[in-house]
VEXBAVO-726520 format. One record per residue (C-alpha): x, y, z. Coordinates in steps of 0.25 Angstrom, whole numbers, plus 5000, padded with zeros to 4 digits. Each point is the difference from the previous one (the first is absolute). Example, Ala and Ser with C-alpha at 12.3 -4.5 7.8 and 13.67 -1.06 7.14 Angstrom:
REM VEXBAVO-726520
    u    v    w
 5049 4982 5031
 5006 5014 4998
REM end
This chain:
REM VEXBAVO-726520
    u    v    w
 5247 4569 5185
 4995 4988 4990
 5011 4992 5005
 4997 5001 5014
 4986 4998 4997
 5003 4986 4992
 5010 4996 5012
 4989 5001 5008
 4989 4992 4993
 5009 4989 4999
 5003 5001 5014
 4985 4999 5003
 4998 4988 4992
 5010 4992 5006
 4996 5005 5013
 4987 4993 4997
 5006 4987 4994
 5007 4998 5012
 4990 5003 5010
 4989 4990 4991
 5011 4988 5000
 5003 5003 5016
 4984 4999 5001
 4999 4988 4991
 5013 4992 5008
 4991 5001 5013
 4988 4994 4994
 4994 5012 5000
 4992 5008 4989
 4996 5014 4995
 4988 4997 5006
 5006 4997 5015
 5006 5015 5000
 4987 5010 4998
 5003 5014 4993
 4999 5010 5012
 4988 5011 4997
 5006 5012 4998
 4996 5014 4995
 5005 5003 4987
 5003 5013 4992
 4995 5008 4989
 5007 5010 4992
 5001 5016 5004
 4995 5010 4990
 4999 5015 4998
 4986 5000 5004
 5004 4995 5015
 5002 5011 5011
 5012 4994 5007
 4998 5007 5012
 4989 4991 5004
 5010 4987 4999
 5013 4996 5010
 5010 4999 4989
 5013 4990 5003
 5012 4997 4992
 4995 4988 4990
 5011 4988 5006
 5007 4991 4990
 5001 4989 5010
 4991 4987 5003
 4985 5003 5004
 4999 4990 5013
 4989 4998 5008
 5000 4995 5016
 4988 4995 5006
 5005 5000 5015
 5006 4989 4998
 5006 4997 4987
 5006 5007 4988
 4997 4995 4987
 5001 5007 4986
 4989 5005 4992
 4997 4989 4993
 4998 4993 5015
 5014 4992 4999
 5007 5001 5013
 5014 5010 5002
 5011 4991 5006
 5004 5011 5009
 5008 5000 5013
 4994 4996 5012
 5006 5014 5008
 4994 5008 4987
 4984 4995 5002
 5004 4999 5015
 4998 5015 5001
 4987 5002 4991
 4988 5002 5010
 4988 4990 4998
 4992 5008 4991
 4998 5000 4986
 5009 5009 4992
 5000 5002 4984
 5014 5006 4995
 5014 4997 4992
 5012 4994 5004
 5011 5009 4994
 5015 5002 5002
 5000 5015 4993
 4999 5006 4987
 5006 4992 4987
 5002 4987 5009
 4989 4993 4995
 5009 4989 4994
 5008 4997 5013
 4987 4998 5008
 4993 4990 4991
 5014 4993 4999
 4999 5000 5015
 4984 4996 5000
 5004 4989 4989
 5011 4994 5008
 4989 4996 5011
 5011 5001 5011
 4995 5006 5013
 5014 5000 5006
 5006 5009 4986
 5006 5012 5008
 4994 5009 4987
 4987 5000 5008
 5006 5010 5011
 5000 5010 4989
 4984 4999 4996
 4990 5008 5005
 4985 4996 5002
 4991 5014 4995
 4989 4998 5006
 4988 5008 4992
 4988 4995 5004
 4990 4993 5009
 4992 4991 4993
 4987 4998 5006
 5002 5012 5010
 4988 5011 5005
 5002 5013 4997
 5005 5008 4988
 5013 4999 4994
 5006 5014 5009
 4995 4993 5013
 5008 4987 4993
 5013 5008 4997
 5000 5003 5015
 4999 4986 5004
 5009 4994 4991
 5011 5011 5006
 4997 4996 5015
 5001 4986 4996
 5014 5003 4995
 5004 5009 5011
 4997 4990 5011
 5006 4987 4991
 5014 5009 5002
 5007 4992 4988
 5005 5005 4989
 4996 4990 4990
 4983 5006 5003
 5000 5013 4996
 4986 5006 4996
 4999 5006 4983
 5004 5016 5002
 4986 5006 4997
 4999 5015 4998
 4988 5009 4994
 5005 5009 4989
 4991 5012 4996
 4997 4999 4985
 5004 4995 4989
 5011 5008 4997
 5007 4996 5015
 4995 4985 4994
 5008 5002 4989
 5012 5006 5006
 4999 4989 5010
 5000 4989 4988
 5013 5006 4993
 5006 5000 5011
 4999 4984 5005
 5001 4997 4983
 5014 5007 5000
 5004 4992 5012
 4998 4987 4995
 4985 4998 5005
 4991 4994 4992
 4987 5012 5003
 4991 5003 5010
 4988 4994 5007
 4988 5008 5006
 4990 4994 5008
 4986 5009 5004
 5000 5003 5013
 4987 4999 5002
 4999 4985 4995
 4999 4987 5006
 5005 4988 4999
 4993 4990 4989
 5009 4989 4991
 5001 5001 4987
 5001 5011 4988
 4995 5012 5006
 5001 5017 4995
 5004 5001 5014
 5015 4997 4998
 5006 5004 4989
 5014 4999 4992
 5008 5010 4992
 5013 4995 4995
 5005 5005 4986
 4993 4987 4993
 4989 4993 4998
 4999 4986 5002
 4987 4991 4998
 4997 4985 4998
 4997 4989 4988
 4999 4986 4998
 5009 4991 4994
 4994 4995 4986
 5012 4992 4992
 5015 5001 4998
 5004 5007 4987
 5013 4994 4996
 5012 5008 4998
 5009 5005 4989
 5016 5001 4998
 5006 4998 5013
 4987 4997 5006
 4997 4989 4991
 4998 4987 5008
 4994 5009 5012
 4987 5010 5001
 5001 5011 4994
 4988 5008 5007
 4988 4995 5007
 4986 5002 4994
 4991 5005 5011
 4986 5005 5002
 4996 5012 5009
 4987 4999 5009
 4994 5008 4990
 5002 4990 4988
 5012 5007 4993
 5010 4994 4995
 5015 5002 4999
 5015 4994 4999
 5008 5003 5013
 5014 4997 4998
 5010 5009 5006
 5004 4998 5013
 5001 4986 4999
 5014 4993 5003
 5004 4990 4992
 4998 4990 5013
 4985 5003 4998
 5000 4999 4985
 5006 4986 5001
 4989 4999 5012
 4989 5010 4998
 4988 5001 5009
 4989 4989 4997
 4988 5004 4992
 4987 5003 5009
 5011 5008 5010
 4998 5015 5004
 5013 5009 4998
 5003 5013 5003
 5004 5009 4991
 5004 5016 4999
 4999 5010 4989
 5000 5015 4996
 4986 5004 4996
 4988 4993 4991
 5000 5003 4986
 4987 5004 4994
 4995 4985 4997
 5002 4998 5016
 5011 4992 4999
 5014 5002 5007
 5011 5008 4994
 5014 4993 5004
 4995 4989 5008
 5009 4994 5009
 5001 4987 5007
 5001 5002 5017
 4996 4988 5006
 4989 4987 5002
 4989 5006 5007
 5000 4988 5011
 5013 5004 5005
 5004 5008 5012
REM end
């Protein structure tokens, strides 16, 4: 799974580099490509009655986001996608991930990388639509439009995120294991009875078999042995003030070119120790990328 994970964070990070030189090759700049608001999720704990909350597979694909008239990646750069594929999305604004099934992360971005709207791999992805930014009423009222809108598109590349109620958290459990064992990476459950606000918010939540948190890049630490000449970890900082080295997970690609200092990464780890810090840290990603 480690090895899957690291594939995928330097996947990411290219996907970024390439999108940012496509960007600065038109002229254009971070600036010219405003992130989409989006809501964002918490993580799911014991204390949290489930059958309150819609709860979907968590998708390992590329959250997109279509404002009626273009689509564009989190971090507001634009998807080269085909003309027949965006032809088909209705002209209201949808939150959701581009996804060609479970483990295919890595043949998606290289398909998003290569920035070729004529690439046949794009008859294989899926736009899951989960949400309607900006929409009234709660999120159940939500759940049936986005399945009316995909009903009436009549394509199979818009297909609505599964959503089902379970009963407790003994049925949220089984319902996890089940998706986990399966290749998927854990579940999301969003209150029914919420509406729909951008940013972090209780009212969607995450449970996968991790954790995964923010920090800012402080220095490089140079590395040792077969690192030497390289870095060998990355001395970051959490909102919080804490302090630590995060060096697994890195490829030696980023060790010869690891994120700048002042940038936001992503990492995952197991639990905190009892000093609040993370036990087994592990590099996923820059923060800025899709």
């Amino acid at each position: 799974m480690y090895k899957q994970m690291l594939n995928r964070s330097i996947l990411r990070f290219l996907l970024g580099l390439l999108l940012a030189g496509a960007g600065a090759a038109c002229g254009s700049t971070g600036g010219d490509f405003p992130a989409p608001p989006a809501m964002l999720a918490e993580r799911y704990h014991d204390g949290i009655d489930p059958a309150d909350y819609w709860v979907s597979e968590k998708l390992d694909g590329v959250r997109a986001h279509w404002n009626g008239s273009r689509l564009r990646l989190r971090s507001g750069q634009p998807v080269a996608a085909p003309g027949w594929f965006v032809a088909a999305l209705p002209a209201v604004v949808l939150d959701g991930e581009l996804w060609m099934g479970r483990r295919s992360f890595d043949r998606l971005s290289g398909l998003i990388r290569r920035n070729a709207p004529d690439d046949p791999g794009w008859r294989e992805v899926r736009y899951m639509v989960f949400e309607l930014p900006g929409a009234e009423g709660d999120f159940s009222t939500r759940v049936q439009q986005l399945r009316e809108l995909a009903e009436r598109a009549a394509v199979p590349w818009l297909q609505a995120v599964p959503q089902t109620r379970v009963a407790d958290r003994r049925a949220l459990q089984r319902r996890f294991e089940e998706v986990v064992r399966g290749g998927g990476e854990g579940l999301m459950l969003h209150r029914a009875s919420a509406r729909w606000i951008p940013g972090r918010s209780s009212a969607l939540l995450k449970l996968t078999p991790w954790h995964d948190a923010e920090a800012r890049v402080l220095a490089h630490l140079p590395g040792k042995g077969r690192l030497h000449g390289m870095t060998g970890s990355l001395l970051v900082e959490t909102p919080d003030g804490r302090r630590f080295r995060l060096g697994s997970g890195l490829s030696d690609a980023l060790r010869r070119s690891p994120p700048p200092p002042g940038t936001l990464v992503t990492y995952r780890y197991r639990e905190l120790t009892p000093a609040g810090l993370p036990r087994f840290p592990r590099y996923l990603r820059m923060r800025d990328l899709p």
